[in-house]
PDB file of N, CA, C and O in Angstrom:
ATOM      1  N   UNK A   1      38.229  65.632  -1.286  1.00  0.00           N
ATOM      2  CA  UNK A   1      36.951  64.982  -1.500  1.00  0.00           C
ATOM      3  C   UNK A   1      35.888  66.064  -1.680  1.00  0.00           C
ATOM      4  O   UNK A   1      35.726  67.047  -0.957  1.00  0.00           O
ATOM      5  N   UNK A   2      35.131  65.688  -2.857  1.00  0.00           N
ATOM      6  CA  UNK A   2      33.980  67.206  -2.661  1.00  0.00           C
ATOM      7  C   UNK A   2      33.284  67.126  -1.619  1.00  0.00           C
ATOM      8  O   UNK A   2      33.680  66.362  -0.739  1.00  0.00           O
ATOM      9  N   UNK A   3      32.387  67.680  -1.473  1.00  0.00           N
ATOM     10  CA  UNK A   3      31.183  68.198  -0.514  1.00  0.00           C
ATOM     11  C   UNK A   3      30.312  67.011  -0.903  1.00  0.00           C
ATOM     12  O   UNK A   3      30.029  66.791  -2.080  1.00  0.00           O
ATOM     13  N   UNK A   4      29.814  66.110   0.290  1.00  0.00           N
ATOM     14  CA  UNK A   4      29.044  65.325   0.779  1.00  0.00           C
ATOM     15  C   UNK A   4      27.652  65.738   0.554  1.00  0.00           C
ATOM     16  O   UNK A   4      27.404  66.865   0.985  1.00  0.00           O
ATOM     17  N   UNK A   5      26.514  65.011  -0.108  1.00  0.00           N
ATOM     18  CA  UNK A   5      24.942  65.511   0.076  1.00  0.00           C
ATOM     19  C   UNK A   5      24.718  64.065   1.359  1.00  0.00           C
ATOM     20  O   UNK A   5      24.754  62.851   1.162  1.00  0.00           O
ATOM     21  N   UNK A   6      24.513  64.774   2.523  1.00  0.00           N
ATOM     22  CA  UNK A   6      23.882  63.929   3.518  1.00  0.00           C
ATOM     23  C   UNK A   6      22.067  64.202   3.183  1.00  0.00           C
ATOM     24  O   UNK A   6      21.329  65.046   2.676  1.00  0.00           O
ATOM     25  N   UNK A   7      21.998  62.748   3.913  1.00  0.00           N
ATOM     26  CA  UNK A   7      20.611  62.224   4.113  1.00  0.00           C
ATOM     27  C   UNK A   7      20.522  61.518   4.911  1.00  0.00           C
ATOM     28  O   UNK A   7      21.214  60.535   5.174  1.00  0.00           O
ATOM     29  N   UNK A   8      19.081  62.203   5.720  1.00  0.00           N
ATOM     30  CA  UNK A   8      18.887  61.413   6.917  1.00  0.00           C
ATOM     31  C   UNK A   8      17.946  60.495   6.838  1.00  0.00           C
ATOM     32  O   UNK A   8      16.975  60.528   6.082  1.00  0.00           O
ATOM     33  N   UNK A   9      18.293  59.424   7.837  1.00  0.00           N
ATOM     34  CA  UNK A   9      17.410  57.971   7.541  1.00  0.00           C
ATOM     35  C   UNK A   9      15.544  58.494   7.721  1.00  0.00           C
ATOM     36  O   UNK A   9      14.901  59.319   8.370  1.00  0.00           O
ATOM     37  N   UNK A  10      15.294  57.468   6.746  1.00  0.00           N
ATOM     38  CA  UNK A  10      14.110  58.067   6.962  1.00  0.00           C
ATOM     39  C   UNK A  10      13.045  57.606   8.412  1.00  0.00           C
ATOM     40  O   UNK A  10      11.902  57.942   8.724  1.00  0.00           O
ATOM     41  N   UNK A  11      14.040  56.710   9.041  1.00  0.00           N
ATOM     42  CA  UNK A  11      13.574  56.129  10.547  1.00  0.00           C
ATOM     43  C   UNK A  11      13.727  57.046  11.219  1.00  0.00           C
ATOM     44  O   UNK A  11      12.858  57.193  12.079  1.00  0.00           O
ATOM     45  N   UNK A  12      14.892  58.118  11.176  1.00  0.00           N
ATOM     46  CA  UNK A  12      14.898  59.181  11.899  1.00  0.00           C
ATOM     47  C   UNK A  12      13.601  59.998  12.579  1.00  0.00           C
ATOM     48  O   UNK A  12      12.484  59.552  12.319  1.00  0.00           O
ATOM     49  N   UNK A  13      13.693  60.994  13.306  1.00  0.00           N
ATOM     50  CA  UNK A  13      12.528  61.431  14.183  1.00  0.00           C
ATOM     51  C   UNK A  13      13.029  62.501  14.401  1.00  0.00           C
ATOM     52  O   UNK A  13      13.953  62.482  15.214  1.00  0.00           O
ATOM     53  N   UNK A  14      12.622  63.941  13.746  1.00  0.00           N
ATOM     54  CA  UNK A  14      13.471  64.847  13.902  1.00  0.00           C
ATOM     55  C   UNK A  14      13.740  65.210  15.702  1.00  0.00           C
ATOM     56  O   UNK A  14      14.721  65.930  15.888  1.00  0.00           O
ATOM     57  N   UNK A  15      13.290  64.959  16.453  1.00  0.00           N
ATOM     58  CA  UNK A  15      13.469  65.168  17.951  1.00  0.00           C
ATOM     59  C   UNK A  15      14.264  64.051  18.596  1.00  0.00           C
ATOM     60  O   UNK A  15      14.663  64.147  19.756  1.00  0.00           O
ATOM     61  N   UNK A  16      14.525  62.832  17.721  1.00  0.00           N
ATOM     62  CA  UNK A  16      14.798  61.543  18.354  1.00  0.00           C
ATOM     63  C   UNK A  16      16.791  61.815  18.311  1.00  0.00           C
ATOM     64  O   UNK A  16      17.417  62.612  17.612  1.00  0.00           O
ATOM     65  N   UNK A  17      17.247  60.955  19.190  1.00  0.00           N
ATOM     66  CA  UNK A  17      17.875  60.338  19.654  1.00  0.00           C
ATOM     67  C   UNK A  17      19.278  60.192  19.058  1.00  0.00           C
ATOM     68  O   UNK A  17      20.403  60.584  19.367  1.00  0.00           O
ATOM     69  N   UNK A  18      18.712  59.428  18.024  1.00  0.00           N
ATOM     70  CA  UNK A  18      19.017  58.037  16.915  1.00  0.00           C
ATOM     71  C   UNK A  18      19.357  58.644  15.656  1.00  0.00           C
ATOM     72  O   UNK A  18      18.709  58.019  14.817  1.00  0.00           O
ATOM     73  N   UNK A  19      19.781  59.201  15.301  1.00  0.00           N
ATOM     74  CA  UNK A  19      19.687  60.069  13.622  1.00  0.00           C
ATOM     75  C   UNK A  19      20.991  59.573  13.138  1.00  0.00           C
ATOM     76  O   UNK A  19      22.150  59.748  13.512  1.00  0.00           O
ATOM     77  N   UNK A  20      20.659  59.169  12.568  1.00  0.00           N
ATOM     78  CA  UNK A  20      21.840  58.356  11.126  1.00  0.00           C
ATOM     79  C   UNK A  20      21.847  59.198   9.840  1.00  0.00           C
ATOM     80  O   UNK A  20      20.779  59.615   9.394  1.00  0.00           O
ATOM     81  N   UNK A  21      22.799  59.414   9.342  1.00  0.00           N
ATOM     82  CA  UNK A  21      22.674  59.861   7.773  1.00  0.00           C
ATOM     83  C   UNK A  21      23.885  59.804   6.953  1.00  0.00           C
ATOM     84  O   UNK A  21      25.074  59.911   7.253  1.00  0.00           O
ATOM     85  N   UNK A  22      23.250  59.597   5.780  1.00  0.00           N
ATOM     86  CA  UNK A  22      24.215  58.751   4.657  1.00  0.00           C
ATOM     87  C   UNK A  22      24.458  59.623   4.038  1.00  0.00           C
ATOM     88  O   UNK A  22      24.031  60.760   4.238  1.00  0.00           O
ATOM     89  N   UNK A  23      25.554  59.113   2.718  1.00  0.00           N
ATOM     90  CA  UNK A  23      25.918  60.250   1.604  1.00  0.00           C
ATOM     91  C   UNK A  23      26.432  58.741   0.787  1.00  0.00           C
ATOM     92  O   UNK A  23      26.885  57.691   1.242  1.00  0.00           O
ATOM     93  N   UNK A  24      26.179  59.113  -0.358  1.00  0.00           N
ATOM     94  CA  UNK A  24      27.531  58.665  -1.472  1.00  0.00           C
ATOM     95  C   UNK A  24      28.729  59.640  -1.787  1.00  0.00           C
ATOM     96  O   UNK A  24      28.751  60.820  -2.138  1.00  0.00           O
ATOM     97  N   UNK A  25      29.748  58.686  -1.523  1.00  0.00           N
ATOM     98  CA  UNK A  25      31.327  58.799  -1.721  1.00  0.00           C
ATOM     99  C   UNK A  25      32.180  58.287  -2.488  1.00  0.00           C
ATOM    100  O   UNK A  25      33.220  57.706  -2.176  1.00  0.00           O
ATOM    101  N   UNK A  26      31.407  58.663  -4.337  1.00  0.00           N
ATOM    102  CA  UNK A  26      32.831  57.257  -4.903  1.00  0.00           C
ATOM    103  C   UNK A  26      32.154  56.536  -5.088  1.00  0.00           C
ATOM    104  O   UNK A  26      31.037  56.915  -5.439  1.00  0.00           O
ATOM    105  N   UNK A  27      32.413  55.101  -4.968  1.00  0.00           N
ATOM    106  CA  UNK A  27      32.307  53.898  -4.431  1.00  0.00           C
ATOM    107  C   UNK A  27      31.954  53.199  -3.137  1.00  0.00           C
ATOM    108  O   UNK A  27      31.601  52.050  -2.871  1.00  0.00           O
ATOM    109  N   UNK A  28      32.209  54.472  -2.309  1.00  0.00           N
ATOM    110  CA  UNK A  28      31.403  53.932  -1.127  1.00  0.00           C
ATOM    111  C   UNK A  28      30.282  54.936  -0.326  1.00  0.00           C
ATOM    112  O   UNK A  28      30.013  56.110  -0.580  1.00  0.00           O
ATOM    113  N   UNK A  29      29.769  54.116   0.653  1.00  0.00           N
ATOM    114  CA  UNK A  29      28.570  54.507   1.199  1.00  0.00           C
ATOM    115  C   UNK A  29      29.324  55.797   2.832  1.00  0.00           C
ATOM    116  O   UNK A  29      29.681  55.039   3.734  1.00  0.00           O
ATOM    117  N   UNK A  30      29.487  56.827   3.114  1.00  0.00           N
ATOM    118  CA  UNK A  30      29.430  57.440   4.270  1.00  0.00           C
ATOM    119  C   UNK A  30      28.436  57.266   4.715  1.00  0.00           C
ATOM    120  O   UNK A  30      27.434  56.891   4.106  1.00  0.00           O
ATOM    121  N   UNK A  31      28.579  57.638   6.487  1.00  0.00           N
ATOM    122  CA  UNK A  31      27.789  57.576   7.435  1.00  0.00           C
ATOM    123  C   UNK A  31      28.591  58.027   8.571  1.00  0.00           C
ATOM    124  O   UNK A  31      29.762  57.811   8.883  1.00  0.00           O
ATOM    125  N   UNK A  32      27.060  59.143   9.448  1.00  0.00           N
ATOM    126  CA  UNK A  32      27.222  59.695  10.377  1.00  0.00           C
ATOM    127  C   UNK A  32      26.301  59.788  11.310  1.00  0.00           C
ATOM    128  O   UNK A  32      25.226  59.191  11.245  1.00  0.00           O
ATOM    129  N   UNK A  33      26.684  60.621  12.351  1.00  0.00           N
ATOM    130  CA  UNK A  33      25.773  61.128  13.453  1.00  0.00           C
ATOM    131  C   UNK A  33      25.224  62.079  12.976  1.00  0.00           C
ATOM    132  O   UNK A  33      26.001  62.889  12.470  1.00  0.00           O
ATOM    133  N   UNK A  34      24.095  62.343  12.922  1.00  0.00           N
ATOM    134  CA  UNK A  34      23.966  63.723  12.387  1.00  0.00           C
ATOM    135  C   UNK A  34      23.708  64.600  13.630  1.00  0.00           C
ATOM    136  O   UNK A  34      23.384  65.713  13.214  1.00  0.00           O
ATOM    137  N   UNK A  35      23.713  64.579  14.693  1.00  0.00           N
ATOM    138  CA  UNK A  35      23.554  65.198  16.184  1.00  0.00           C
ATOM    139  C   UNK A  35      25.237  66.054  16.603  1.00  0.00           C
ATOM    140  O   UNK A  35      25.505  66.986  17.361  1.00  0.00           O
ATOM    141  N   UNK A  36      26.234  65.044  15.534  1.00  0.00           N
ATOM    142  CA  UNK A  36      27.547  65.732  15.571  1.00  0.00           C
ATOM    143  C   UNK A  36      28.312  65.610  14.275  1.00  0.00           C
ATOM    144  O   UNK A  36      29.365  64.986  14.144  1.00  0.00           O
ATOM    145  N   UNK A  37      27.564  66.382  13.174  1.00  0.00           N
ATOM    146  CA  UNK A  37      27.991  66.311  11.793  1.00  0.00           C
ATOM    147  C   UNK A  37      29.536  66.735  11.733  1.00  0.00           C
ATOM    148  O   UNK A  37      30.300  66.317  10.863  1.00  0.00           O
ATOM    149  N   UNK A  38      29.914  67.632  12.780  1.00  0.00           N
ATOM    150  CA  UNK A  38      31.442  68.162  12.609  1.00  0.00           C
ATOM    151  C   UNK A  38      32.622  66.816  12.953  1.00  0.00           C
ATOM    152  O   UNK A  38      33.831  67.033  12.871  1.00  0.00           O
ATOM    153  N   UNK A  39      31.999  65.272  13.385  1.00  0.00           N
ATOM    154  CA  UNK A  39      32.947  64.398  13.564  1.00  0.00           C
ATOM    155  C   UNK A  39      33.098  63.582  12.432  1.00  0.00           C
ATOM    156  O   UNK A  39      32.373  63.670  11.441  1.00  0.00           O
ATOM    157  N   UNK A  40      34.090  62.734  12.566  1.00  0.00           N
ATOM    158  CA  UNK A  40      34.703  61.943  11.531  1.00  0.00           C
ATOM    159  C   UNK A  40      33.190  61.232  11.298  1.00  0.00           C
ATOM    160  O   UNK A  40      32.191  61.270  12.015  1.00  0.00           O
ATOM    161  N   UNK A  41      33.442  60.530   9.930  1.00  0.00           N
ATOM    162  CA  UNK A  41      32.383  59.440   9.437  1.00  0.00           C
ATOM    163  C   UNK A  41      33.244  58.221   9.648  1.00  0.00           C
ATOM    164  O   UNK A  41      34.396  58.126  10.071  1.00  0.00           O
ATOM    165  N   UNK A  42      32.223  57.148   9.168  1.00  0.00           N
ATOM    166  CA  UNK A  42      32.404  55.861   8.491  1.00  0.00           C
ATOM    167  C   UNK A  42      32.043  55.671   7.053  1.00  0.00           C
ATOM    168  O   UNK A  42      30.965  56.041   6.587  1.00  0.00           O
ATOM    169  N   UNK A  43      32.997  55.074   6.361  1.00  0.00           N
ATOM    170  CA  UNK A  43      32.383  54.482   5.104  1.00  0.00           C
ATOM    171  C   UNK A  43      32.821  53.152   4.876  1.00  0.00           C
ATOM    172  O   UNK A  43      33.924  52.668   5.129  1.00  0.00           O
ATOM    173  N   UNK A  44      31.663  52.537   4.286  1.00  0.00           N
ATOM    174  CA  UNK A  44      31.412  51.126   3.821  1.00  0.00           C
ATOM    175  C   UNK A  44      31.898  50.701   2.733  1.00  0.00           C
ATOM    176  O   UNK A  44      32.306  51.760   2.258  1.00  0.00           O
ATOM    177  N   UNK A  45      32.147  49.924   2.001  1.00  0.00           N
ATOM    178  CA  UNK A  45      31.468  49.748   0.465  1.00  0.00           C
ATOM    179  C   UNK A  45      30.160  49.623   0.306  1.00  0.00           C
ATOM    180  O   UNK A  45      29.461  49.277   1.259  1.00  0.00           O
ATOM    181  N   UNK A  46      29.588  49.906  -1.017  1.00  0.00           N
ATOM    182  CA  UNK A  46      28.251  49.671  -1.200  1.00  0.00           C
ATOM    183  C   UNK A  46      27.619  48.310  -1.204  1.00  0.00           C
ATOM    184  O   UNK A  46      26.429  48.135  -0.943  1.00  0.00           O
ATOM    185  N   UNK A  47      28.682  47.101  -1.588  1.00  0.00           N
ATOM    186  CA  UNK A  47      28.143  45.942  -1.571  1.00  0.00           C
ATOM    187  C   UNK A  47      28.296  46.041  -0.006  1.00  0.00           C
ATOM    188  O   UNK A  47      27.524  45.153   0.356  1.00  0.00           O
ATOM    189  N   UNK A  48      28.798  46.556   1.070  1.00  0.00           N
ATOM    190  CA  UNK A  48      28.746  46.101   2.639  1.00  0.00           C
ATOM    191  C   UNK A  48      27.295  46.421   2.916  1.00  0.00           C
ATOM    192  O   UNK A  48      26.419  45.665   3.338  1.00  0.00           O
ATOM    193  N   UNK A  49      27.218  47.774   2.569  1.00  0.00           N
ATOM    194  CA  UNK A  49      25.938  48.583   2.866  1.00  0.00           C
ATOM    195  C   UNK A  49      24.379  48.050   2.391  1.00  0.00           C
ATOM    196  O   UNK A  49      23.466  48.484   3.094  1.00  0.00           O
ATOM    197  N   UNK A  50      24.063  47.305   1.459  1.00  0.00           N
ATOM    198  CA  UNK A  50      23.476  46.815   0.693  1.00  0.00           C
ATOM    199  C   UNK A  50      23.041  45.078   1.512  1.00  0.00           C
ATOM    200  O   UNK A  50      21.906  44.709   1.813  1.00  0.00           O
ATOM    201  N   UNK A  51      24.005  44.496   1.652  1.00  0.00           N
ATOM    202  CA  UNK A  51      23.886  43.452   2.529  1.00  0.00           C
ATOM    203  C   UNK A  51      23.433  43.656   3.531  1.00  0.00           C
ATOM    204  O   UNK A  51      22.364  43.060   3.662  1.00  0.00           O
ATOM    205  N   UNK A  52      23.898  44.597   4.893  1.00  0.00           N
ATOM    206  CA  UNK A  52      23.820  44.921   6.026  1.00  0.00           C
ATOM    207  C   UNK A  52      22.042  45.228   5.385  1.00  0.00           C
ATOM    208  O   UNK A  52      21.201  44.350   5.194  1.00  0.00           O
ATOM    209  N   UNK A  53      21.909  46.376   5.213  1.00  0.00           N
ATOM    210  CA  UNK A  53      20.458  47.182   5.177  1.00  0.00           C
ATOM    211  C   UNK A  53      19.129  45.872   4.806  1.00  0.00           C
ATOM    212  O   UNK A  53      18.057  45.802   5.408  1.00  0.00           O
ATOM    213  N   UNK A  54      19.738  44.619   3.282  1.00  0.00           N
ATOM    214  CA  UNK A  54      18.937  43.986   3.316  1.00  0.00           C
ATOM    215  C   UNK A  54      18.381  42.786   4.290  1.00  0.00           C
ATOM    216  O   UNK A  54      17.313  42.200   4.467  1.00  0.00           O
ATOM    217  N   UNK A  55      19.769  42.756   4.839  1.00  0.00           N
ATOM    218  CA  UNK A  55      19.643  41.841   6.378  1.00  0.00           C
ATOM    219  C   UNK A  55      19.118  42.288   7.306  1.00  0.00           C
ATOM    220  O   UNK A  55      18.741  41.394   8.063  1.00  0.00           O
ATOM    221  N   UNK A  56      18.748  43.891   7.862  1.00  0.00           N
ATOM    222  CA  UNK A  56      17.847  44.432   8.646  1.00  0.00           C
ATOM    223  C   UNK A  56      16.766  44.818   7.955  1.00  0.00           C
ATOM    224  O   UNK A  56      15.858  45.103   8.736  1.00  0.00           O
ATOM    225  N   UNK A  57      16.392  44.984   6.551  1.00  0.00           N
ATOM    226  CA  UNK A  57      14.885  44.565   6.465  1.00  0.00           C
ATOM    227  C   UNK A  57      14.221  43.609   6.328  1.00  0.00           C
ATOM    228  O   UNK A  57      12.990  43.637   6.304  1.00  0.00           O
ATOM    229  N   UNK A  58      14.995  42.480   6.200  1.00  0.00           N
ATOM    230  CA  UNK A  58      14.487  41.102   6.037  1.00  0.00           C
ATOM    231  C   UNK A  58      14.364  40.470   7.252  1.00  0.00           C
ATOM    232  O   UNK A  58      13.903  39.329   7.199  1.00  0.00           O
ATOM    233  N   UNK A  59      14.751  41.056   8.692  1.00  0.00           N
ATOM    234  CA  UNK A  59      14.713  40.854   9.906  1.00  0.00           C
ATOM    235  C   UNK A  59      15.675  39.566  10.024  1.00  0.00           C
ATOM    236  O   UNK A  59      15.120  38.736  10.744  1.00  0.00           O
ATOM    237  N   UNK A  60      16.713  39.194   9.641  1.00  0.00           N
ATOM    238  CA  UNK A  60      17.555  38.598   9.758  1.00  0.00           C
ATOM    239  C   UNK A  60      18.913  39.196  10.874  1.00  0.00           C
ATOM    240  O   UNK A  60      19.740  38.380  11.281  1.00  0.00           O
ATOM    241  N   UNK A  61      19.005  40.827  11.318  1.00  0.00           N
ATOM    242  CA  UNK A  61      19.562  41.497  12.284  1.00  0.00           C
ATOM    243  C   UNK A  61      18.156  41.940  13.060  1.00  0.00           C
ATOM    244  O   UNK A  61      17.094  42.175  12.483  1.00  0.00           O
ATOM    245  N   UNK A  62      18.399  42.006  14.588  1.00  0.00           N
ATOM    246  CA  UNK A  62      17.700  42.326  15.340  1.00  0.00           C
ATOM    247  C   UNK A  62      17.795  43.625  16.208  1.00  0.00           C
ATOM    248  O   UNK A  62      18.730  43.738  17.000  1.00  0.00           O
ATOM    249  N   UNK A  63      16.989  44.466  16.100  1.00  0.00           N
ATOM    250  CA  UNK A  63      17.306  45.957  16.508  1.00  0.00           C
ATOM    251  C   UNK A  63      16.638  46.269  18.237  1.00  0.00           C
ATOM    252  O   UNK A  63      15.492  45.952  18.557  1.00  0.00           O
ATOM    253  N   UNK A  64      17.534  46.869  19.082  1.00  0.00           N
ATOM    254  CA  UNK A  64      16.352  47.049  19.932  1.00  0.00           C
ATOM    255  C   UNK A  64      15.455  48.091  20.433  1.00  0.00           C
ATOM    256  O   UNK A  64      15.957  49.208  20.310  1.00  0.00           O
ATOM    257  N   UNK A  65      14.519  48.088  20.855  1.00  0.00           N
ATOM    258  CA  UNK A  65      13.515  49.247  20.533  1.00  0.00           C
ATOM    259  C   UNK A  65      13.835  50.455  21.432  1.00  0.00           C
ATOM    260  O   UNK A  65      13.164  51.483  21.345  1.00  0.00           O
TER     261      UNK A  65
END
């Protein structure tokens, strides 16, 4: 697989916690920790990723603070 361009969410906080970051793979969406970039990912499909993301901005998933 080539070399991954990660990106971090832009909710991220460079001091925070919480840091998520994506890449395109193909056809699908990766995702990681970015606090432990040396571990395995997850990947989605893009139609998963796309659903999920528009269901948490449409506040249809509930996040907690």
């Amino acid at each position: 697989m080539p070399e991954l361009k990660w990106i971090k969410s832009s909710y991220s906080e460079a001091s925070a916690n919480n840091c998520v970051e994506m890449a395109t793979a193909g056809p699908l969406i990766a995702l990681r920790d970015s606090k432990h970039p040396e571990l395995q990912w997850a990947t989605v499909s893009r139609k998963a990723w796309t659903e999920f993301a528009g269901a948490l901005g449409s506040g249809r998933l509930h996040t907690e603070p």
